[in-house]
C-alpha positions in Angstrom: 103.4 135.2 107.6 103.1 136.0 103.7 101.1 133.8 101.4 103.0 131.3 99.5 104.8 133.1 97.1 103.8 136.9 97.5 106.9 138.6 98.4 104.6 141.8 98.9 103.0 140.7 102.3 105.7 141.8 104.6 106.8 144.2 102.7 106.7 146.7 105.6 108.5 144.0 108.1 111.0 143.2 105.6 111.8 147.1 105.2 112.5 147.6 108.9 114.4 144.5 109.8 116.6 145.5 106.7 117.1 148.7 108.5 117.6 147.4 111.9 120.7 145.0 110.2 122.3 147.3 108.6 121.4 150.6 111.0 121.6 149.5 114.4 124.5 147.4 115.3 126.4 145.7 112.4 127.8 142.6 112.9 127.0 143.0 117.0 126.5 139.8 119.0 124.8 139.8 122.5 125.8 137.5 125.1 122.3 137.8 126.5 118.5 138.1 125.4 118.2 140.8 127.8 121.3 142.6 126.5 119.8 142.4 123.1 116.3 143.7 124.3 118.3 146.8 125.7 119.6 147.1 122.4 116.6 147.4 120.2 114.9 149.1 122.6 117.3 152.1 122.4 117.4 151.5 119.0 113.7 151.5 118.3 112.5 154.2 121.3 115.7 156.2 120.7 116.6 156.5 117.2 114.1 154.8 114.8 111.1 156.7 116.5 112.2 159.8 117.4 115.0 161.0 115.4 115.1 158.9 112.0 113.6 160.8 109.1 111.3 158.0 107.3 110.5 159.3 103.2 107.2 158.0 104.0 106.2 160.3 106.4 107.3 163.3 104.2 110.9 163.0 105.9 109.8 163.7 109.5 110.2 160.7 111.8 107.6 158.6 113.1 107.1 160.2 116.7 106.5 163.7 114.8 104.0 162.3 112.5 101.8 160.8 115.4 102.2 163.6 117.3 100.9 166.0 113.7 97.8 163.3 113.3 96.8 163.5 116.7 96.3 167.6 116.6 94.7 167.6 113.5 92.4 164.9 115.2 91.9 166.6 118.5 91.0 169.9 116.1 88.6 168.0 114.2 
């Protein structure tokens, strides 16, 4: 939860729900929790992980960014 006021504190959160609205399934409605868990699971694992570039990361997606930190950390 943010402090009273500070629109900054979930900044991050705010970003990725915003992209999981408008990315993932607009205007989709699941009959079932579990049909919606499949859903952003896919989503998340399949697409916002692995293939999605993020301008953050220098436009590489988040998987290949873990996977660059971690050599440069094993190297170390």
């Amino acid at each position: 939860m943010s402090r009273k006021g500070n629109c900054w504190d979930n900044a991050v959160a705010e970003s990725f729900f915003s992209t999981l609205e408008f990315e993932m399934a607009p205007g989709a409605a699941w009959r079932r929790a579990t049909d919606a868990e499949h859903g952003l699971f896919n989503f998340i694992e399949g697409y916002y992980n692995a293939r999605r570039l993020h301008s953050h990361n220098d436009f590489t997606s988040p998987n290949e960014t873990e996977a660059r930190w971690r050599s440069r950390a094993l190297a170390a």
